[in-house]
Structures are given as C-alpha cells and as structure tokens.
N, C-alpha and C positions, 0 to 999 in steps of 0.2 A: 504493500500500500504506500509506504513510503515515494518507492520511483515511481508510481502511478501519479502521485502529488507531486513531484518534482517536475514529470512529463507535462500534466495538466498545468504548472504554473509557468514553465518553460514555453510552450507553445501559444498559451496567453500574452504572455510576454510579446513573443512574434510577432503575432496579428497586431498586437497594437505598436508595432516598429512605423508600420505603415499605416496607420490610423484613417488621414485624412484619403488616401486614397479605398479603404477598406468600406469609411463610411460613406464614399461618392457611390462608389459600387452597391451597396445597400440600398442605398437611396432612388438610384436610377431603377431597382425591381422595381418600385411603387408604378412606375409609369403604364406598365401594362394593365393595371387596375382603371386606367381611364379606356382603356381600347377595350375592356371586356366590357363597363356597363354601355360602349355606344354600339358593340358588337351585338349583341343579346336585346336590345332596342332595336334594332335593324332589324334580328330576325322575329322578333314580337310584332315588329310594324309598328313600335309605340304603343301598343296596349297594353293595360295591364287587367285586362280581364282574359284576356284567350291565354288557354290551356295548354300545352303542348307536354304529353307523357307525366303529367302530373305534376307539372312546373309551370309558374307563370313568370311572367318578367321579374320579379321583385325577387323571389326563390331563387333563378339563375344568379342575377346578382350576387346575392347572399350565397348564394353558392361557391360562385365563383371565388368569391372574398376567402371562405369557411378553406378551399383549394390550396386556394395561395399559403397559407396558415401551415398547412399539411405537410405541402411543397419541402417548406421553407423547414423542416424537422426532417425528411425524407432525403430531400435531396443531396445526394455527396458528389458534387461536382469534383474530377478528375481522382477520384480513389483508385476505380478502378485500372483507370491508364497510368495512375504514378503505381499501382505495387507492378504492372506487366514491364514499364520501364525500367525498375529495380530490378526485378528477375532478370530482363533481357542485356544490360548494361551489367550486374550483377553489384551493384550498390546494393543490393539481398544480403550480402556476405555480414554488413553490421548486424542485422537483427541474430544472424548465428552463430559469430564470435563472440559477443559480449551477452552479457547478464539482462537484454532485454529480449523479451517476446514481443512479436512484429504486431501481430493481432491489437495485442494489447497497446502496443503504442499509436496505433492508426488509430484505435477507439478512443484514446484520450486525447490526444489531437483535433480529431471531428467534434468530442467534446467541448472543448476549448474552443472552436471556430464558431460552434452556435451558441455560447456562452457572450463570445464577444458579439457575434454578428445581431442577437437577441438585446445586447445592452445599446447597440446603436439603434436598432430598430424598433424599440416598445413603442419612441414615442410616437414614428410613421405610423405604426400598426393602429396605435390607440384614436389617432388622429381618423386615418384612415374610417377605421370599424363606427366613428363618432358622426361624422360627415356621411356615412352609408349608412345609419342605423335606420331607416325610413326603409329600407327594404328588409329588414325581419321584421316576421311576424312577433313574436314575442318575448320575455327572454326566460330563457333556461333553467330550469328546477337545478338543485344544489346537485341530483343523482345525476344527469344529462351533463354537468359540468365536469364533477370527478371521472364520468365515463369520457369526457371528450378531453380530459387531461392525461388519461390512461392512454387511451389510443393516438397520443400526440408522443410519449413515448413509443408504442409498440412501432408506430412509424418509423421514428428514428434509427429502432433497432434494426428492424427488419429491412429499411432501407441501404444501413450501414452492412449488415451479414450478406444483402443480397449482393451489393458492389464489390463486396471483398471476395464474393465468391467468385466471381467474374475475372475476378484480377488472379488468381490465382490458379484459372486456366492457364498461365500464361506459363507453366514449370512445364506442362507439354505440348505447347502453341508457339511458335517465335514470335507471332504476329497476331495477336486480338482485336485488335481494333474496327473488325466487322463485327465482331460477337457485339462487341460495346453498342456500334449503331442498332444492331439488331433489339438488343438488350433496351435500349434507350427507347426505342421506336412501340416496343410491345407495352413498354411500361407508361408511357403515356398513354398509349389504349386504354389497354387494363384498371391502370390506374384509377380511371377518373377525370383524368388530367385535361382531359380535352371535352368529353361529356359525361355525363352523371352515367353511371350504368346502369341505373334505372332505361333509359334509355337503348338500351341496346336488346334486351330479350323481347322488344316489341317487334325485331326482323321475323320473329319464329312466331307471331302473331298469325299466323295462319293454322297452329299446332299449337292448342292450349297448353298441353300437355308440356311439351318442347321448351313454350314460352316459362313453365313455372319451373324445368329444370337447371335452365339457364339464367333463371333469375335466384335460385337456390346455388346454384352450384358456383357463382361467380364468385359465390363469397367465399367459398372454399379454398379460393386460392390466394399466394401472399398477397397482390397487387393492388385490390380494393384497400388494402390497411396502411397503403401510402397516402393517399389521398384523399378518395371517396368517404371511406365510412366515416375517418373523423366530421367530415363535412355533412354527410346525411343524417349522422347521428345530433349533431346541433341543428339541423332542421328537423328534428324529429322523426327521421325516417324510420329508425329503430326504437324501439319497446319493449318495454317487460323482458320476456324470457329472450328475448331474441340480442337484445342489447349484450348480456351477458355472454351467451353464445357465441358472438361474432367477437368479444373481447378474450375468451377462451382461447378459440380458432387462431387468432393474431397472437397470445400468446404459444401457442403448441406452435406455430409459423417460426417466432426466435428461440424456440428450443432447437428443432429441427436443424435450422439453417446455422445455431452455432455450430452444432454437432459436425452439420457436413462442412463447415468452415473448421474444424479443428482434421478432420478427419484427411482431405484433401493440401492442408496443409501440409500434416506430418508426411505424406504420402511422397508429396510435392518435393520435400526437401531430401528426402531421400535420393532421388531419380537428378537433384541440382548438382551439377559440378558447373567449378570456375576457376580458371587460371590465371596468374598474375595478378597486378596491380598491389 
C-alpha cells in the first residue's frame, strides 16, 4: 500500500506539471454538450412532445449529459496503445525488474488522472448539469443516487480491465492497433455512446420474442456499464429488482475481467523476451 500511495501521489504530481494545458483540454470536452442539445433538437424537429422509442427531446438531452458523466469515468484514452508500445519497444522490462506490478501501476495512474481531471472539472460539470437542469424530469431518490455512484465506479473498473486487456494482446500481436479501432468502434455501439440501447432491440421489432431477448441480453454484456446504465438508471430506467441485478452483473463483469487481466498477463510474460538496452 505504501508504493500504491507513492505511485498515486507521484503521478498526481505529473498531471499537475502541466496544469494549464490539462485544464484547457478539460475544458474544450464541455463543447460537444452544445452540438448534442442542437443535434437531438434537429432530430425532435423542436418538439418536445413527440416520442421516439420512449424518449423525448428533454430525456435525450438528459441523457446525453447523464453519457458524458459515464464517458468521463470509463474512458482510458491511450492505455491501451501505451502498454502494446511498452511491450513492442520493450520499456515492459521496468515493471519486471523492479519491485512494481505493471497492473497495478496503470490503475493508480488512471486513478490519479480522474482525481485531477475531476478536481478541474466539478465546477464545468456543476455549471453545466445547473444551466441543463430544465431537461430532467425530476430529481433522484437517495437509492437511485448510491446506485448511480456504484455504477460510476463499476464503469471505471471495467473500463480500465477492458483497455488493459486489449493492451496486453500485444505479448502475441506486434501490431494492435486494428484490435484498438475495432475495440473503440464496438464500444461506442455497445456502449450507449452514441444511442441509448433502449433503442436498438426495436430492429427485431418484427419478432417480439427477438425484441425482448435482445433487450434482456444486452445487459449481459460489459458494455452497457460504461455508459448507458449509469445514465438510464438516473433517468429511471431501472427499478426495484432489476437495479440490483444489473449492479450484480457489472460487478461479476470486474471480477471476470481482472481475473482474465491477471491470467493473460502472467501468461504474457512468460512467452516476452528482450534484448539489450
């Protein structure tokens, strides 16, 4: 625990070397919250009475917002390309000489970057959520909050164990860098990220049957727990037994995927050789 606190204060440290440019970059994500609510207006036509799969314009909004939130806990921009460039360059060789585990240093790292990138951004976010609050319907029971605090970790987790998993193809890959787009490309599907998945079992709308396994079965996989659920479950989408379930689910999701992130590790390092330097 000690070097986990040394790592964590050390890489805080870092991020705030470059401050003013950490929190320009911060700052510039807020922009695309003005192109979702003129987007999502465009495809309402301006109404806020017409339906569309169980959403109206104020919901997407809200939605949209709830996304961003998600995003911003899920997201590990370049994890997985810095551990495949480690392996491939073999800057790997620190975490196996010395007295740190690679895993663990990547996690408290990520940790550190949304500790700082969180201490720049409260007051956008509060800003933000303050100026849009006319698009929720109403606000949040104390249970809907702990559940949308829960699942703003499991995101992070599972976001973090998915990227590392990715990256660690890379001990029998030279070259990753399609997995990643691939990887990138499904995840924003999946996700959420681009529409509610509420949304999408209505293809199979010709097949009730189809339609409710597909709306069942989505959740089953990691990907809703990056993005979506946190954000449906603050619109209410989830309830009662179901809320729990789906917080079950996402947890048994970062057991799993540490498991196979320890597992494909050790394996990994086995099979690594490197010479000189």
């Amino acid at each position: 625990m000690r070097a986990n606190w040394f790592i964590l204060k050390t890489c805080i440290s870092e991020r705030l070397t470059y401050r003013g440019d950490f929190a320009f970059a911060t700052l510039v994500r807020f922009l695309p919250v003005v192109t979702q609510v003129f987007l999502w207006t465009a495809v309402y036509a301006g109404s806020t009475t017409r339906e569309m799969n169980g959403y109206r314009l104020h919901n997407m909004v809200a939605y949209a917002l709830l996304v961003m939130v998600g995003r911003a806990f899920s997201s590990m921009p370049g994890l997985a390309g810095g551990i495949a460039r480690d392996v491939r360059d073999g800057t790997i060789k620190k975490y196996l000489t010395q007295p740190v585990d690679m895993l663990a240093y990547l996690f408290w790292a990520r940790v550190a970057h949304k500790l700082v990138y969180y201490f720049v951004a409260t007051l956008p976010f509060a800003l933000v959520f303050y100026l849009c609050r006319g698009f929720f319907d109403e606000a949040p029971d104390p249970i809907t909050v702990v559940a949308f605090v829960l699942s703003l970790v499991i995101a992070f987790l599972i976001g973090f164990l998915m990227e590392t998993l990715i990256g660690l193809i890379s001990f029998w890959f030279l070259e990753v860098s399609s997995l990643i787009f691939i990887f990138m490309m499904v995840n924003y599907f999946l996700s959420g990220h681009m529409l509610p998945l509420d949304w999408l079992p209505s293809l199979f709308s010709r097949w009730p049957g189809v339609e409710e396994f597909a709306r069942r079965g989505m959740m089953y996989l990691p990907f809703p727990y990056l993005a979506y659920f946190p954000a449906s479950l603050m619109l209410g989408k989830h309830g009662g037994a179901d809320l729990w379930i789906y917080l079950g689910v996402g947890g048994v999701w970062v057991v799993l995927l540490f498991a196979a992130n320890r597992i494909v590790f050790v394996r990994g390092v086995r099979r690594y050789s490197a010479f000189g330097g």
